[in-house]
C-alpha positions in Angstrom: -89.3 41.3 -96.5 -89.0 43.9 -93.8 -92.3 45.0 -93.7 -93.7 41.4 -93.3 -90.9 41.0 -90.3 -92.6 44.1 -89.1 -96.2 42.7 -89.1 -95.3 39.3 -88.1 -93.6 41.1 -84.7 -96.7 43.3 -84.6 -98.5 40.3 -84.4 -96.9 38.3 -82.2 -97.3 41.3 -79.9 -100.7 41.4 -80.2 -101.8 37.8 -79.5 -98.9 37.2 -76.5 -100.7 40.5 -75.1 -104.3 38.9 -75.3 -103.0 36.1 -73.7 -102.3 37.9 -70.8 -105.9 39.1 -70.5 -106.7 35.7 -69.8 -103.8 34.5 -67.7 -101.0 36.9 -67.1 -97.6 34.7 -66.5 -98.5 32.1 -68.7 -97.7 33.5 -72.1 -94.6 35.3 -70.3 -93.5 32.2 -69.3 -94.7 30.5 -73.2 -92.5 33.2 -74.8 -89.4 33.0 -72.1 -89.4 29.3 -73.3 -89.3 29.5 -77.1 -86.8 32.4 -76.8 -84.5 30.4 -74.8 -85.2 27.8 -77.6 -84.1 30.1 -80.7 -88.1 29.9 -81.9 -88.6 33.9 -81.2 -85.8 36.7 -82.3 -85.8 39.1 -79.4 -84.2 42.5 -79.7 -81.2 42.3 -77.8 -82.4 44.5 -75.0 -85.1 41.7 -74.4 -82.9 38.9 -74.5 -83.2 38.7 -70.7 -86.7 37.0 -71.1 -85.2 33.9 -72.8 -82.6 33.4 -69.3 -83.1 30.3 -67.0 -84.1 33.2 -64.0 -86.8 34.9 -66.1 -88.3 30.8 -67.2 -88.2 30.0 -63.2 -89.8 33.4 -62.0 -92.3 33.2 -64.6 -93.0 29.2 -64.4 -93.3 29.9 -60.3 -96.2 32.8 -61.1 -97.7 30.9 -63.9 -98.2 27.7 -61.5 -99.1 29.8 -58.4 -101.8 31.9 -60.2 -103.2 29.4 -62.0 -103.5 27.1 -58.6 -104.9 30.3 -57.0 -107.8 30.9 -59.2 -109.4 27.5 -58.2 -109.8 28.8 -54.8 -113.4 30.9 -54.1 -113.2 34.1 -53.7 -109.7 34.5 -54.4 -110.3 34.0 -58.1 -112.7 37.5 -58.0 -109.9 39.4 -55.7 -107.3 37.7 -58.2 -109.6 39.8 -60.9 -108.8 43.0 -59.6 -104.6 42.3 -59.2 -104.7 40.9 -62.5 -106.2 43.8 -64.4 -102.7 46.4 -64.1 -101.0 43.3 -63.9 -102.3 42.2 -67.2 -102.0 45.5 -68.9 -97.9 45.8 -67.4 -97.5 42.3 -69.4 -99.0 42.6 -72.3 -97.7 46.3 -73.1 -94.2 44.5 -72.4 -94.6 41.4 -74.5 -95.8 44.1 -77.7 -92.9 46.6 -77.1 -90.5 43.5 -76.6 -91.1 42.0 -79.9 -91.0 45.4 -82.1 -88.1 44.6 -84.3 -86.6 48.0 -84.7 -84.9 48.3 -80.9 -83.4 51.8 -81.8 -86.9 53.6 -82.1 -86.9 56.3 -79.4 -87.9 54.2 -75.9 -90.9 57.0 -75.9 -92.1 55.7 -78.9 -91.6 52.0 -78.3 -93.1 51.7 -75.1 -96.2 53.8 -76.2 -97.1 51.3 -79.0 -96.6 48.8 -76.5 -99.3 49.9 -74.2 -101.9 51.1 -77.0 -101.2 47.7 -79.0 -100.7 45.3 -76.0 -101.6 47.3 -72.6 -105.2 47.9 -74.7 -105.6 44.5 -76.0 -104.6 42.5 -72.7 -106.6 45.0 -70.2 -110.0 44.6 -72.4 -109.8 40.8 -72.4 -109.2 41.1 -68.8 -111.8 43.0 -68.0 -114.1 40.8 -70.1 -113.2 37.5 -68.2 -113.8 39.4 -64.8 -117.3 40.1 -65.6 -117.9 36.5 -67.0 -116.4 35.1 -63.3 -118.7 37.7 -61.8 -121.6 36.4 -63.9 -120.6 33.0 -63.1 -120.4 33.9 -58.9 -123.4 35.3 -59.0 -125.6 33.1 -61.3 -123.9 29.8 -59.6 -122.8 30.8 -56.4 -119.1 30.6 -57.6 -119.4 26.7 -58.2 -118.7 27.5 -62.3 -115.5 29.8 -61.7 -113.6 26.5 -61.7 -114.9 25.7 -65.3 -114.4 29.4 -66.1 -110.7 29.2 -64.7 -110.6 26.1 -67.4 -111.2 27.8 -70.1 -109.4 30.6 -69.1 -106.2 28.7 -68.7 -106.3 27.0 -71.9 -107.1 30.0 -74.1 -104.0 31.2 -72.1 -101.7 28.2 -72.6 -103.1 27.1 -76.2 -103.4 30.6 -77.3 -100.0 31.8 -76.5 -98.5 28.5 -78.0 -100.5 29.2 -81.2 -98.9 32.9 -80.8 -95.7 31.8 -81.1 -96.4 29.7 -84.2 -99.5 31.6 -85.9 -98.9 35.4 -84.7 -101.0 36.7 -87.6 -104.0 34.3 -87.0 -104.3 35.1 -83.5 -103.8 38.4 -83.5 -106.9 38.7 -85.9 -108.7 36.5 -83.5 -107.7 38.6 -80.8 -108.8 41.5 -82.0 -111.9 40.2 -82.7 -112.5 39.2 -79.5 -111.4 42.7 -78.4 -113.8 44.1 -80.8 -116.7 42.0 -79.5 -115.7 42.8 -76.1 -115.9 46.7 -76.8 -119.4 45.7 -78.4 -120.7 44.4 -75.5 -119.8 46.7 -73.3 -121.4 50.1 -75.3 -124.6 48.0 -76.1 -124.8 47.5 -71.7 -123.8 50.7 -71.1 -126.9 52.1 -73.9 -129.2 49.9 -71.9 
């Protein structure tokens, strides 16, 4: 049973992270909420995400940077923030949900960024070069539909992260894995 608690927080991990890559306070804001509702077991270092202050701060960010990316050319210089930004998140969301919170903080936090720092900065980088595809091939008038999508694989993705942490971790990988595809087979041409 504690290896499948293990897996499960792995997972969890994992898929909040890649939600990040897509939007970063969102799924902050998605797992602030169902830890203040009981849904997600936090370590008890952690518990500060499920407050009322953390829900506000990351509601206000989550509202303001999804407004923002409807805005021309502040969606592309939102891009480049959102990249560290992204990374900071999701390496935080993977070490927060590690059940075992007397690992050694050098340990924990490095898992964190290789499982979620990785994870949310590739996805991140791939929807920055699909909104500069999209500026270039359509003179930025189909970043709004990209910001869309983005904000619903976001919102829907992190709520399906709380609920089905295996099943999108997997698909989250798999994107990631595409992603990494992608790039060498550019790169080799």
């Amino acid at each position: 049973m504690e290896a499948f608690t293990g897996i499960m927080a792995v997972s969890l991990g994992i898929a909040l992270s890649a939600c990040c890559g897509f939007r970063v306070f969102l799924p902050l804001l998605i797992a602030s909420i169902a830890i203040k509702a009981g849904w997600l077991p936090v370590p008890q270092a952690e518990t500060w995400m499920g407050s009322w202050a953390a829900i506000l701060s990351f509601g206000t960010a989550s509202v303001l940077e999804i407004a923002a990316y409807y805005i021309p050319f502040i969606d592309n210089v939102l891009d480049t923030i959102a990249t560290p930004l992204a990374i900071g998140a999701g390496s935080l969301l993977a070490a927060g949900f590690l059940p075992v919170a007397d690992w050694d903080p050098m340990l924990r936090w490095g898992l964190g960024i290789l499982t979620g720092g990785a994870v949310a900065g590739t996805i991140q980088a791939g929807t920055s070069v699909l909104r500069l595809v999209s500026t270039k091939t359509t003179a930025g008038t189909g970043n709004a539909l990209v910001a869309t999508g983005e904000h619903l694989a976001a919102g829907l993705g992190s709520i399906m992260a709380v609920f089905l942490p295996i099943l999108v971790a997997v698909l989250s990988l798999c994107l990631v894995v595409y992603l990494l595809y992608r790039l060498i087979v550019r790169t080799r041409r």
